[in-house]
C-alpha positions in Angstrom: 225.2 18.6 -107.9 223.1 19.9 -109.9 220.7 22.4 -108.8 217.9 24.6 -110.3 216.3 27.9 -109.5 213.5 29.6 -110.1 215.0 33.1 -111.4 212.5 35.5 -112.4 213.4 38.1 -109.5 217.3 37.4 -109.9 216.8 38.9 -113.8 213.6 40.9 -112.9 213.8 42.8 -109.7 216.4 45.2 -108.2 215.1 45.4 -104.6 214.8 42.6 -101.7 213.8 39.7 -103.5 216.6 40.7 -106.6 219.1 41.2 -104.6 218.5 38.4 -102.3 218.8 35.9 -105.7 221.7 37.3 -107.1 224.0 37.5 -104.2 223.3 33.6 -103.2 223.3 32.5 -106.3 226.7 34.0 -107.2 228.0 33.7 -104.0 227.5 29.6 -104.5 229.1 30.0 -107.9 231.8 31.2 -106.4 232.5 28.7 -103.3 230.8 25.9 -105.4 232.2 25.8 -108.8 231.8 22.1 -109.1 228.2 22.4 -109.3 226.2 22.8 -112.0 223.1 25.9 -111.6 220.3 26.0 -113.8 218.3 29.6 -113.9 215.0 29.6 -114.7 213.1 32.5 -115.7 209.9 34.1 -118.2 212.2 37.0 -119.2 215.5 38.6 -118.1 215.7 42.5 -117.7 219.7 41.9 -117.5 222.7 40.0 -119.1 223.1 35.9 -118.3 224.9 35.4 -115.1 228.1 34.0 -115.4 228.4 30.5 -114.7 225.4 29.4 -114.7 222.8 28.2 -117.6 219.8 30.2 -118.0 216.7 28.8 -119.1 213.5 30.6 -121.0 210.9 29.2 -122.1 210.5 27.8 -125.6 206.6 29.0 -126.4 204.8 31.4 -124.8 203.3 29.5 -122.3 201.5 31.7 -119.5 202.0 29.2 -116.3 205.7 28.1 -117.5 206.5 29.3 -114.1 204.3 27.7 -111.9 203.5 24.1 -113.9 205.4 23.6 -117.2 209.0 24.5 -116.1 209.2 20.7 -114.5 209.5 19.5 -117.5 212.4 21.2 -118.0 213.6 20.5 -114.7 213.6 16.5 -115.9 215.2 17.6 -119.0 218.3 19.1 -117.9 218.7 16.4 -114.5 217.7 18.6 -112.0 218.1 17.0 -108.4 217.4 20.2 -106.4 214.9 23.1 -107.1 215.2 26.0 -104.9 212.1 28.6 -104.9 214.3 32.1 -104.2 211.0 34.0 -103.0 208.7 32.3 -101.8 207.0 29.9 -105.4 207.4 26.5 -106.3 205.8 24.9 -109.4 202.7 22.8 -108.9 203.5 19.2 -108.8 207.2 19.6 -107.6 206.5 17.2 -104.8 205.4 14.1 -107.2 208.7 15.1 -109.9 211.2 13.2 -107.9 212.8 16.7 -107.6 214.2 17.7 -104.1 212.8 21.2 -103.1 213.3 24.1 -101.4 211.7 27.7 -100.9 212.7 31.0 -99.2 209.9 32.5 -97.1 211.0 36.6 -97.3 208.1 37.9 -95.1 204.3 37.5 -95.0 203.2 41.0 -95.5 200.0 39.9 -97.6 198.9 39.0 -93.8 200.4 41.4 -92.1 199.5 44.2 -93.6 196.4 42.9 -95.8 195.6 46.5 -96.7 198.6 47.0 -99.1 197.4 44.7 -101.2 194.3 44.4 -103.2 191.9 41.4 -102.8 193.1 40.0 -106.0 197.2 39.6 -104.6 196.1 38.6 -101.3 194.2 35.7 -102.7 197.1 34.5 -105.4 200.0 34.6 -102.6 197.6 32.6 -100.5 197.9 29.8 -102.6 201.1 30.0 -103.7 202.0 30.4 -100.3 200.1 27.6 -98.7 201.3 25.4 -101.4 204.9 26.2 -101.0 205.1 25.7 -97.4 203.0 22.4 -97.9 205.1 21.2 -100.3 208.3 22.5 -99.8 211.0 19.8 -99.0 212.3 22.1 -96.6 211.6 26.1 -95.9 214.4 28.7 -95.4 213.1 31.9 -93.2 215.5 34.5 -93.8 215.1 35.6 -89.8 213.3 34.1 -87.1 210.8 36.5 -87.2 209.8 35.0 -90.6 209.9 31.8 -88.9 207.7 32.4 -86.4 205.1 34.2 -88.9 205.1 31.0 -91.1 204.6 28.7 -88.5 202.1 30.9 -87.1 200.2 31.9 -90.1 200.7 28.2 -92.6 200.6 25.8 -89.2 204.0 24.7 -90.6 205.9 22.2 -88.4 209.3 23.9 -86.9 211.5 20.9 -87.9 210.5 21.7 -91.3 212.0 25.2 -91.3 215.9 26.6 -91.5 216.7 30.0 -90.3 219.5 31.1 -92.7 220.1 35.1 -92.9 219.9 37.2 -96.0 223.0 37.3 -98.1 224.6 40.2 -97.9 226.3 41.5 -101.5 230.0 41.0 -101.0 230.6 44.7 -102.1 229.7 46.0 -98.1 232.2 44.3 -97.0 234.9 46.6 -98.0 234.5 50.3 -97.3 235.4 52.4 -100.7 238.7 55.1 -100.2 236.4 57.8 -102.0 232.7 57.5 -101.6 232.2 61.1 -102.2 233.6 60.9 -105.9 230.7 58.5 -106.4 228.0 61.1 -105.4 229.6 63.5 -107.5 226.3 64.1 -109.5 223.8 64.1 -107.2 225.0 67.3 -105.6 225.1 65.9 -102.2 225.0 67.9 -98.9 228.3 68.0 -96.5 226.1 65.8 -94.0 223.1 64.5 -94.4 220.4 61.7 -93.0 219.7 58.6 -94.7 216.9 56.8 -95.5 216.6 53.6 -98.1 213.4 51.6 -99.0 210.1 51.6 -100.7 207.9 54.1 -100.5 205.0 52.6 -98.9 203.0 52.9 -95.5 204.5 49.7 -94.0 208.3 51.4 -94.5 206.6 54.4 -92.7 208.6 57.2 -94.2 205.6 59.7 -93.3 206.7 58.7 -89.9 210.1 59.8 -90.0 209.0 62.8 -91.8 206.8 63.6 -88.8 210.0 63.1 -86.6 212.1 65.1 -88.4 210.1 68.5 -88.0 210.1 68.4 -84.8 213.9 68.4 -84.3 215.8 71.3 -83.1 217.2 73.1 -86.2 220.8 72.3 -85.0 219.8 68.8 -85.5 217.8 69.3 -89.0 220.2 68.0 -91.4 219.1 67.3 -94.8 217.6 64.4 -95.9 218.2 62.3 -98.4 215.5 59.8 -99.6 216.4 56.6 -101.7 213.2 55.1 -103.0 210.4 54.4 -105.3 206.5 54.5 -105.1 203.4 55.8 -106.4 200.5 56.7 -104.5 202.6 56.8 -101.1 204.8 59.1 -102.7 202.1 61.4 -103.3 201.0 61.9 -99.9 204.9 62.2 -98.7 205.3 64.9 -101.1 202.2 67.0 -100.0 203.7 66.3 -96.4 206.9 67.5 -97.4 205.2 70.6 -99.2 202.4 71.6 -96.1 205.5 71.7 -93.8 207.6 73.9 -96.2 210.6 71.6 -95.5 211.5 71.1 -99.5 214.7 72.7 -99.5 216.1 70.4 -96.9 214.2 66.7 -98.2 216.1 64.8 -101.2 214.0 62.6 -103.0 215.9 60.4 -105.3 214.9 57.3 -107.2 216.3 54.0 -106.0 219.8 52.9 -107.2 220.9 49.9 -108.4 224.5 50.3 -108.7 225.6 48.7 -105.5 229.0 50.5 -105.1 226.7 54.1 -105.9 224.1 53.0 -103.0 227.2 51.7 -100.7 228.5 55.4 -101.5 224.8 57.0 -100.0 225.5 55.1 -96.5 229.5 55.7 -96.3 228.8 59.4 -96.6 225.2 59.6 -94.5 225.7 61.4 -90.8 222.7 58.7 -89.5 220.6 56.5 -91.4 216.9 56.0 -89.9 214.6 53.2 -90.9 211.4 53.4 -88.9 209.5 50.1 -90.9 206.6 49.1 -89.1 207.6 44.8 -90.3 210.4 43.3 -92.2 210.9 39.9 -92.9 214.6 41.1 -92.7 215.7 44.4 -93.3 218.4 44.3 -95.9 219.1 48.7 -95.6 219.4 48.2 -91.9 223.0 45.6 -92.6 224.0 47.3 -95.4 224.4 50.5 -93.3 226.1 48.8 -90.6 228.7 47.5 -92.9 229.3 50.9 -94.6 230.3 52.6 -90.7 227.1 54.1 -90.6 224.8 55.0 -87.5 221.7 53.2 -87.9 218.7 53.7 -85.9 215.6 51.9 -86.6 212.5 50.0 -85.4 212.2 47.7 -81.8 209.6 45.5 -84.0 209.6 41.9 -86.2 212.7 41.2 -87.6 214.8 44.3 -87.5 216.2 43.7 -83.6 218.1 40.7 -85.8 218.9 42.8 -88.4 220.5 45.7 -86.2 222.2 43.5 -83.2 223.7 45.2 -80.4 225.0 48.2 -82.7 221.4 49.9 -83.9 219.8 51.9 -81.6 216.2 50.9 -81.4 212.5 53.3 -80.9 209.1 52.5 -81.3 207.9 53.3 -85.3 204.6 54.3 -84.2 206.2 57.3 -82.0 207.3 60.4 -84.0 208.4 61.9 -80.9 210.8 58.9 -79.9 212.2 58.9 -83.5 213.1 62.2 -83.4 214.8 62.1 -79.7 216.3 58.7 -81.1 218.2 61.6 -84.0 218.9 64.2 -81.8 220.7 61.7 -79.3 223.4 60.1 -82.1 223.7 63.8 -84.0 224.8 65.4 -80.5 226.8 62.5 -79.0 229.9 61.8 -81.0 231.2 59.1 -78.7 228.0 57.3 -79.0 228.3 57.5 -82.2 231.0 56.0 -82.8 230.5 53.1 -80.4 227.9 52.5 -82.2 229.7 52.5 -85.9 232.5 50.4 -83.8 229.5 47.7 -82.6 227.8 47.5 -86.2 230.5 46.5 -88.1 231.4 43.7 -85.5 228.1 42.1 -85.2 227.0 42.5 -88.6 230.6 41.1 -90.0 230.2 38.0 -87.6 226.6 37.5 -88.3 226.4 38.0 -92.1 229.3 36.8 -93.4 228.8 35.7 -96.9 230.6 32.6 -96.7 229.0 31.7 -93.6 225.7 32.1 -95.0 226.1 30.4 -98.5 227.8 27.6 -96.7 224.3 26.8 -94.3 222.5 27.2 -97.7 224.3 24.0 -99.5 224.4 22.3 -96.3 220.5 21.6 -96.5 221.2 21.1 -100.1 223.0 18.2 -99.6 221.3 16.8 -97.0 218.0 17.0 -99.3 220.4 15.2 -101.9 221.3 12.4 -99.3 218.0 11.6 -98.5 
């Protein structure tokens, strides 16, 4: 079979929507080697991926992306096109090319204030056309699918739940995490937190939390993240409540096996997001043994199972109970390390996973 893929966030990005692309894309190279992938993308930001054919446009043409990459679509016999975050090209539906899209999250409507006027307008339409057009619609939770159907009037029938991919790395725990952190000059113990810097991730939040826990509960905290104007007001935060010394603030990592490492190592890892269409950090802790507490809201009860403990992201006072409860029970703890790992092996096993992924590809191929 030969299937296409719109790649610009596989090459381009190194959060969410990166890793998302890279992991099912190379985890279908590996269980599908008969197949033959096409990557198509503007620019690339790292090296070809291996086993697959990557494709850039010839001229510099501005809407390659979204209209004249059809044409090379015919040209190399495409029979599938799968939209990895959320695009398709205009006119997909009258190229005699099956398609398919992956619906991450609808934050543009969710939380329309992150996003100027401008942005909310272009996902609109690129979101109203993809789920229109789309030959069928992967939600990577049923929180996303209940937010596209709600938000795009999109028929259920139309739309597989298949969960994110997680990178095959997590699910082998490294002998000597600590010699990874080497340089960062790491506390003994420390809390964790992973993600954007921005209000819907809700850092400030935990921030608020953490002052008011006892001091034998105050580890340090290490934070794992990129922003801008977000990170301005945490810093000032950070500075009016003279807690510098013990706050971390690191940029984000994109060595897997170095951001594996941060969890392995982390006492608790707290992610208090106010919506995700997923949440990625919260399985990626679970798989690295770590204690993960995080938010009763949107996706991240699907995210967490039965192993995360759960509080209300809008409570600073329940976040901070929520820490002092794990850091002072050490059965708990591990129960909940023990529970993690279970559900979030069962539930997010790559094979698994890439396996539902091809399954709609071939039945689009059948039809």
């Amino acid at each position: 079979m030969k299937i296409g893929y719109d790649a610009k966030r596989l090459y381009c990005n190194f959060t969410g929507l990166g890793n998302y692309s890279r992991t099912l894309v190379g985890n279908i190279i590996k269980l599908f080697p008969q197949d033959e992938l096409y990557l198509y993308t503007p620019k690339r930001k790292i090296p070809d991926i291996k086993g697959a054919i990557t494709r850039m446009p010839h001229s510099k043409h501005p809407f390659w992306r979204s209209l004249g990459v059809i044409k090379d679509l015919k040209r190399d016999g495409v029979e599938i096109f799968h939209g990895l975050s959320h695009d398709l090209p205009f006119g997909i539906h009258r190229s005699g090319i099956k398609s398919v899209v992956t619906i991450h999250d609808v934050c543009y409507r969710t939380f329309p204030e992150m996003f100027p006027l401008v942005e909310r307008i272009i996902y609109g339409i690129k979101y109203r056309h993809s789920c229109r057009r789309a030959d069928k619609i992967i939600a990577i939770s049923e929180s996303t699918k209940r937010d596209i159907i709600r938000y795009f009037g999109t028929s259920a029938d139309r739309i597989e739940v298949v969960y994110q991919s997680i990178n095959p790395i997590y699910y082998e725990q490294q002998e000597n995490p600590r010699e990874k952190l080497k340089n960062y000059n790491l506390p003994e113990k420390y809390i964790l937190y992973v993600g954007s810097l921005n209000s819907r991730k809700n850092l400030l939040g935990l921030l608020e939390a953490y002052v008011m826990l006892p001091k034998e509960h105050r580890l340090p905290m290490v934070v794992v993240g990129n922003g801008s104007s977000y990170k301005d007001k945490v810093l000032k935060f950070i500075d009016d409540n003279l807690i510098s010394d013990q706050i971390i603030m690191l940029d984000s990592v994109r060595d897997t096996q170095t951001l594996q490492a941060f969890y392995q190592c982390a006492e608790l890892f707290v992610y208090p997001s106010f919506y995700e269409g997923f949440g990625l950090p919260v399985t990626e802790a679970l798989l690295s043994g770590t204690p993960v507490i995080t938010s009763n809201v949107s996706s991240l009860p699907e995210a967490g199972g039965d192993g995360a403990l759960y509080i209300d992201p809008a409570e600073p006072r329940e976040i901070s109970a929520a820490i002092s409860r794990v850091l002072s029970d050490d059965e708990l703890r591990k129960s909940m390390v023990a529970r993690g790992l279970e559900y979030a092996r069962a539930t997010f096993s790559p094979d698994k996973l890439t396996r539902e992924v091809r399954i709609i590809y071939e039945k689009l191929g059948k039809q």
